[in-house]
C-alpha positions as CSV (number, residue, x, y, z in Angstrom):
1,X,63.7,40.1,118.0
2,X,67.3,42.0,117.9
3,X,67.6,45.8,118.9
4,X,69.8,47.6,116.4
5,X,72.5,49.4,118.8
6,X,73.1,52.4,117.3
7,X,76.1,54.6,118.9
8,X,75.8,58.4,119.8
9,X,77.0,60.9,117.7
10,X,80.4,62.2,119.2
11,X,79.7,65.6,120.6
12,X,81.3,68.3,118.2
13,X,85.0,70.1,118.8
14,X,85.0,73.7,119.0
15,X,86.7,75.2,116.0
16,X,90.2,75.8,117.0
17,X,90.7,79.4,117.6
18,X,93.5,81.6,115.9
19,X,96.0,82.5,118.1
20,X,96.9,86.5,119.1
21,X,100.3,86.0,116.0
22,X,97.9,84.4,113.3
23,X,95.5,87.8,114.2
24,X,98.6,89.7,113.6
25,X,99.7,88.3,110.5
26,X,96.0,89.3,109.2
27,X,96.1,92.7,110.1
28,X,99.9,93.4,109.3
29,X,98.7,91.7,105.8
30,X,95.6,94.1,105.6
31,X,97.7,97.0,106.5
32,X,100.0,96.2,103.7
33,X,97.4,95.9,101.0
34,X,95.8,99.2,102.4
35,X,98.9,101.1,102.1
36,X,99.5,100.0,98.7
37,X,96.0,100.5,97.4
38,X,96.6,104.5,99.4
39,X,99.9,104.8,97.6
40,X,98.7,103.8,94.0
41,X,95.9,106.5,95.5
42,X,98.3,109.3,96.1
43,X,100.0,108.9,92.9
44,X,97.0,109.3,90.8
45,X,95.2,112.4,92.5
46,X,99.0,114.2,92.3
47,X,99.6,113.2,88.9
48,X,98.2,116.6,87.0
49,X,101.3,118.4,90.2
50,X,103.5,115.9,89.1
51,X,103.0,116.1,85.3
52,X,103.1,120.3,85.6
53,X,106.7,119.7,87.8
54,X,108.4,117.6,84.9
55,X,107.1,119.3,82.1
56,X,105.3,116.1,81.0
57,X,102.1,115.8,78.6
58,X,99.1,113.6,79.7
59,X,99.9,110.2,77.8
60,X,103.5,110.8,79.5
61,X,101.6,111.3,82.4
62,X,99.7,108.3,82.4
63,X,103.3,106.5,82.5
64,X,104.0,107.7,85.6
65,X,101.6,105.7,87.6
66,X,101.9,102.9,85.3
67,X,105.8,102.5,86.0
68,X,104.8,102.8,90.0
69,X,102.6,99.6,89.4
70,X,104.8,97.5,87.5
71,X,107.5,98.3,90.0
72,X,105.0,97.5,92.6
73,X,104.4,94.2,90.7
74,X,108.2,93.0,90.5
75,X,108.8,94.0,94.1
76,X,106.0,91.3,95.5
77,X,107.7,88.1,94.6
78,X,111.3,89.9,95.0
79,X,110.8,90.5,98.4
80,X,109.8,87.2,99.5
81,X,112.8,85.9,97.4
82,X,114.7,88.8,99.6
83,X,113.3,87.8,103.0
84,X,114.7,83.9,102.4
85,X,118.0,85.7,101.1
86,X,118.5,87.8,104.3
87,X,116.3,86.8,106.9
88,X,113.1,88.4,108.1
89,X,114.5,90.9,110.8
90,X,117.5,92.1,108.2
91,X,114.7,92.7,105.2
92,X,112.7,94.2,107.5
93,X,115.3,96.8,108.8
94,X,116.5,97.3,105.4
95,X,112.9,98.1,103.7
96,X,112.0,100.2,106.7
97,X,115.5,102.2,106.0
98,X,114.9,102.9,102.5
99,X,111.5,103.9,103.0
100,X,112.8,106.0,105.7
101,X,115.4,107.1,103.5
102,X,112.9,108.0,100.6
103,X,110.4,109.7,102.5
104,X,112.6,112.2,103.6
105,X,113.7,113.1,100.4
106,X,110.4,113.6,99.1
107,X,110.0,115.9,101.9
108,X,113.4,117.6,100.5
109,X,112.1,118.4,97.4
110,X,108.9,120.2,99.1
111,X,108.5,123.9,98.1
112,X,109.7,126.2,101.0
113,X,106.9,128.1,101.0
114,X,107.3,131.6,102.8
């Protein structure tokens, strides 16, 4: 008579864990989305302000928010055809300069109220 040999099962790895840069990938990622979900947000609930300001009727109106989304839409693959162009830290400066740039003048055109 013949024992069958069987071998013991290796013992299981651990999962490799993501490292502190893949975690902050994630969240600069999530932060992105959120802030362009918020922004698409802020349009919308100022579009009857914005549509009063320009003398613009509703279906003009509408167009307002759709141009915001389909410049949102072109910008996605342009900027990762930008950031190979320039280089991550001179996209990064320059998007961070024109948003700078921008919000401050849409803070210029702010009623002064008295």
């Amino acid at each position: 008579m013949s024992a069958a040999v069987t071998a013991a099962p290796a013992p299981a790895q651990p999962a490799p864990r993501a490292d502190a840069a893949a975690w902050l990938a994630v969240a600069a990622g999530t932060l992105g989305a959120l802030m362009a979900t918020l922004d698409i947000s802020i349009v919308n609930s100022a579009l009857p302000r914005i549509q009063g300001e320009i003398g613009a009727t509703g279906t003009e109106g509408t167009w307002i928010a759709t141009g915001y989304l389909v410049a949102e839409i072109i910008m996605i693959p342009l900027a990762g055809w930008l950031e190979r162009l320039l280089g991550l830290r001179t996209f990064l400066l320059i998007v961070a300069a024109l948003f700078t740039f921008f919000s401050v003048q849409s803070a210029a055109w702010l009623p002064r109220w008295a």
